[in-house]
C-alpha positions, 0 to 999 in steps of 0.5 A: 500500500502507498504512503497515500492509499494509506493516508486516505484510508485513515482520513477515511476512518477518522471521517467515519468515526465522526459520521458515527459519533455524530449520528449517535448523538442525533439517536441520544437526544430525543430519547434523553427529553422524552424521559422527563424530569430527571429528579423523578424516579420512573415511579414517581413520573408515572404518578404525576403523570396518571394525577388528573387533578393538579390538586393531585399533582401539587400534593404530589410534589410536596411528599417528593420533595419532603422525602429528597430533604429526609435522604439529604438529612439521612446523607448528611448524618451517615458515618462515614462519607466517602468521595461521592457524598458532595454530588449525592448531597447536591443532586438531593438538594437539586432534586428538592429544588425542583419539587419545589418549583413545581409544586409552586409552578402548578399553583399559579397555573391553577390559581390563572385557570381558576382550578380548585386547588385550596387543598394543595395550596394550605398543603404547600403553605404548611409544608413549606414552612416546616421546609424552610426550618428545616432548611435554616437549620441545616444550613445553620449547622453546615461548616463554613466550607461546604460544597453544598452549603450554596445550594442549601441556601437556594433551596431556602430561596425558593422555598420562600418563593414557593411559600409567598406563592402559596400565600398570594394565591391563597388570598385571589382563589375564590371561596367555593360557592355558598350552597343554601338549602331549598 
């Protein structure tokens, strides 16, 4: 074989080698968006998922995200940390966040749409403020230097947030219609 034959059938192989790669990455994308919300468990999407109601839904969020704080509180009291203990305390935190903010995201769409949804919305303003103690408290006791500690402080943010959303659409949701006996 030439000294050319040779360098075109390398270059054809380098060129097929990012054909491939490149075709692969058209084949991952969709896949990765069309599995969801990658805080949930396949479980738990199939739950939000067959809710009806976002009633449902908003109540839903709130046990996931109270059950992300117990596995980050569980992390955080575990004996011996090893070397993935910052990303698992992270993804924890990340995974709460995102509970929250849906869980609050539901609420002003169904406050806009006019949905029933006075039973989440005292659900949400209890939970969140137990969150939000919680939440200080941890953060409280967090050393100066914790890779988390950025986190747990925006995890308190939008649990604010989602608080002062409970609360405002507490205050424009109707009351339910008065029924008077014939």
């Amino acid at each position: 074989m030439t000294r050319r034959a040779s360098f075109r059938a390398a270059s054809f192989s380098a060129l097929l080698c990012v054909l491939c790669a490149s075709a692969s990455s058209f084949v991952l994308v969709p896949t990765m968006h069309a599995q969801g919300k990658d805080y949930l468990t396949t479980i738990e999407a199939d739950k939000i998922r067959d809710a009806e109601l976002p009633d449902l839904r908003i109540k839903l969020f709130i046990e996931f995200a109270q059950d992300r704080l117990t596995k980050f509180k569980y992390e955080l009291g575990r004996g011996k940390p090893d070397r993935q203990r910052n990303v698992r305390l992270i993804a924890l935190l990340d995974a709460y966040l995102g509970c929250i903010d849906d869980a609050a995201e539901l609420v002003e769409i169904g406050r806009m749409r006019q949905h029933d949804i006075r039973k989440a919305i005292d659900e949400l303003e209890k939970r969140s403020t137990e969150f939000i103690t919680e939440l200080e408290t941890l953060h409280k006791a967090a050393p100066e230097n914790a890779v988390y500690k950025e986190t747990l402080g925006d995890a308190i943010l939008s649990t604010k947030e989602a608080h002062a959303e409970a609360l405002k659409a507490k205050d424009e949701i109707a009351p339910p219609p008065v029924r008077r006996k014939p």
